[in-house]
N, C-alpha and C positions, 0 to 999 in steps of 0.2 A: 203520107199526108195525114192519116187518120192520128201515128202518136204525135205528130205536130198539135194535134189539135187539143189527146189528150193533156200533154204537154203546158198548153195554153192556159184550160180552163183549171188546170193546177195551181195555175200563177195566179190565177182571178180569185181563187181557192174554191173553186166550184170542188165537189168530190167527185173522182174521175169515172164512178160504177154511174153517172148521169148519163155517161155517154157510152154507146154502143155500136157497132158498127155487125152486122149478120150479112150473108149472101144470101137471099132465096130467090129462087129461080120461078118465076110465074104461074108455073105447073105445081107449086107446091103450098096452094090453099090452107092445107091445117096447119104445115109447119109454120108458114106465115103469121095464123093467125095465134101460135102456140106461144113463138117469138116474141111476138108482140103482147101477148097477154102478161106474159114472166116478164118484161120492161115493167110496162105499167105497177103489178106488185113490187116491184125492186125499188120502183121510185116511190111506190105508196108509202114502201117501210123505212126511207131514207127521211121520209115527211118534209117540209119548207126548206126549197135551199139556202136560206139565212141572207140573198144577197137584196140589197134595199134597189126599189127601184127608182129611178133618174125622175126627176119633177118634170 
């Protein structure tokens, strides 16, 4: 389902490193929060996804 999804947002021409999919397991607090940190810079460095939004 996930490269469905990738797949999709290709089409829309979103760029595909927007989307992520990780497992963490609820016992694992810093991975969690490590995962999540490295998103957030990935999307910072990628800057405005260029799609206009709907009025």
């Amino acid at each position: 389902m996930f490269k469905v999804a990738q797949e999709l947002i290709g089409i829309l021409g979103i760029d595909q490193r927007r989307l992520r999919l990780e497992w963490v397991s609820s016992s694992e607090g810093a991975r969690f929060a490590e995962v999540v940190t490295g998103f957030t810079e990935q999307i910072k460095e990628l800057g405005p996804c260029g799609l206009k939004q709907a009025a």
